[in-house]
Phi, psi and omega in degrees: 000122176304132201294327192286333178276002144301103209249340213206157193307288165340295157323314210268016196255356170279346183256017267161328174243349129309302203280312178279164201286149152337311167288316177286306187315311213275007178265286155312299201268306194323167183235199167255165187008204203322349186065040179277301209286346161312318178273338178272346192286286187297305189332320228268345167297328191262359162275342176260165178216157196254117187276073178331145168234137185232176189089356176295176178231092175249037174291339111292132177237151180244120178247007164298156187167178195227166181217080166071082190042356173251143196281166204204158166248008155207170176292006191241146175221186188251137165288171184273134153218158195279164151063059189293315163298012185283332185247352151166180229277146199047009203317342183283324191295308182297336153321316176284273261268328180270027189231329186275328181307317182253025155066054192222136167302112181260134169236111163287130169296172194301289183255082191249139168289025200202152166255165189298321158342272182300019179264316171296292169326313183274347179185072189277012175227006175298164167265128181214143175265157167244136188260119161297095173284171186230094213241154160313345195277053202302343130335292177296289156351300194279282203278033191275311203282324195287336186269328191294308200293317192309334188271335177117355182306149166246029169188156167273149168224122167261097178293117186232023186229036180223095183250346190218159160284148173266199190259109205243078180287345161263003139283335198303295216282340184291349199047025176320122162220125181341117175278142213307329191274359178257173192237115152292097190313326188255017149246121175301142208305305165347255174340321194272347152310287181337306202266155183267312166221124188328350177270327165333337201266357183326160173254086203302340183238043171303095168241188169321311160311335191260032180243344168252357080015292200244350136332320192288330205256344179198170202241034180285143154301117182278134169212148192259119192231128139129017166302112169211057144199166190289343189285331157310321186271347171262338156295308181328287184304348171257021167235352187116334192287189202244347193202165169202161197214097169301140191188157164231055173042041180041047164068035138227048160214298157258155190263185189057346206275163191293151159332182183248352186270341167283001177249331164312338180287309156335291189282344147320303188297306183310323199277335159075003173101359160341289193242174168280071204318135128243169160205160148220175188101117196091338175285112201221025135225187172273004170276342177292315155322302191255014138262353171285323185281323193273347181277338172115013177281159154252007163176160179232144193237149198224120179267299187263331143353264214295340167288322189292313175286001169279347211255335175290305172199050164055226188282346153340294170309262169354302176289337181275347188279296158356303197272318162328264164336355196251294169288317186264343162296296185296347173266356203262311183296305199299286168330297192302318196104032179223172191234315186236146170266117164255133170286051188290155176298126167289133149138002199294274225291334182310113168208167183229123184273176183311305168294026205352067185262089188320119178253124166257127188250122200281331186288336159312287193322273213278348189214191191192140159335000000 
């Protein structure tokens, strides 16, 4: 199937469940236990609704902004997921090369088939974060960070919601294990002896104290990924960090816990315009994008979209899922009666009705004249 007969995110994650092995799909797609809050990541998107304004002048729209000083030409970037080669051959490169192609923030993971290097070699002048696991190895760990900064990455992103893996029950029954040809690239051989598998390597007794521990060690803007509460979201600021990112790890790790779009308004109100806001999870259109921006996000990062256009046609794929998204946030704005993206103080407009069908008034929110 060609990427051009494809319209929509949903295709490529139905074309993604045909195609990919049994072991890749339960590797991507699974949540934890029941797969409640995996399923509520998208639901709780389709309970808000958008208050249009019309009669506007949308014959241009600007989907450009910056993320922590740096410009993007939209608010979406790809969160880091691991094992990228699962879903194709090089799959971290192709992923860079189709993030630096639409001018979108790439974050590698931890656990990437590709090193930070060769990413920087395919796209040494695109933007990119590196995503942290917190292993014990605190040696090992600094010169990982300290070699990320030295490449020009601009920012740490520290995953603070993995102190144990959660219970991911159709890898559980798959017996999943890394398959032999791919190489976690950012673990040394040493280690990846040590760990039966890398997430094994978590650090369990990872707190707050260790936030100034890697302040000490680079002088990258630190953001906290997988913050979902407000009170969470007011220790970041009083440790310092430059951002927090909401996230419930795309419902696999603890199970029950709210959508993630449903905790963002809250850890907004908390952060008080301090820091910077991302979330992810559950976003698969472009109106799911622009209740994230009118809830008070400064951008939204999309983890499994873009593995379904990698399993589909490598950076081909990855860039059309993109373009999608893209394409339908700016038809999404031009409908709401805006032009431009604004970062407004969250909350004048914000109401909830009894039935908690969440009402937005996106032009207040969301645009500017």
């Amino acid at each position: 199937m060609a990427a051009g007969k494809l319209v929509c995110v949903q295709d490529y994650e139905d074309y993604a469940r045909k195609h990919l092995s049994k072991s890749a799909w339960d590797y991507f797609s699974s949540g934890a236990d029941d797969e409640l809050t995996l399923r509520e990541n998208q639901a709780a998107f389709r309970r808000i609704r958008l208050r249009p304004r019309l009669l506007r002048d949308v014959s241009t729209r600007d989907l450009t902004t910056t993320i922590l000083g740096e410009k993007v030409d939209m608010p979406i970037g790809i969160s880091p997921t691991g094992l990228h080669g699962l879903a194709w051959q090089d799959g971290s490169l192709c992923m860079m090369k189709a993030a630096a192609s639409m001018n979108v923030c790439m974050t590698l993971p931890t656990f990437a088939t590709s090193t930070p290097k060769e990413l920087v070699d395919v796209a040494p002048s695109a933007l990119k974060w590196f995503q942290l696991y917190v292993t014990p190895e605190r040696e090992f760990m600094k010169r990982l960070i300290q070699h990320v900064e030295t490449l020009g990455y601009k920012a740490l992103v520290i995953t603070i919601d993995v102190p144990f893996t959660g219970n991911r029950r159709p890898m559980t029954r798959d017996g999943f294990k890394v398959p032999p040809h791919l190489k976690v690239s950012n673990f040394p051989e040493e280690l990846r002896r040590k760990y039966a598998f890398p997430a094994n390597a978590t650090d369990e007794s990872l707190s707050w104290k260790d936030i100034k521990w890697f302040q000490s060690v680079t002088s990258m803007p630190i953001v906290l990924k997988g913050i979902m509460t407000s009170e969470d979201a007011e220790l970041a600021v009083q440790h310092g960090v430059q951002a927090v990112w909401v996230s419930n790890h795309g419902g696999r790790q603890l199970d029950s816990v709210p959508a993630a779009i449903e905790v963002l308004p809250e850890v907004v109100r908390a952060v008080r315009g301090r820091v910077e806001v991302y979330m992810d999870g559950g976003v698969r259109q472009g109106t799911d994008v622009m209740k994230a921006l009118a809830l008070g996000a400064r951008a939204v990062f999309l983890g499994r979209p873009p593995i379904w256009g990698l399993a589909h046609s490598g950076e081909e794929g990855v860039r059309h899922v993109l373009q999608i998204l893209k394409d339908e946030l700016s038809l999404a704005m031009a409908l709401s009666g805006g032009s431009n993206i604004v970062l407004m103080p969250f909350g004048r407009t914000f109401d909830s009705s009894p039935k908690k069908m969440f009402k937005i008034n996106a032009f207040f929110l969301f645009f500017r004249l």
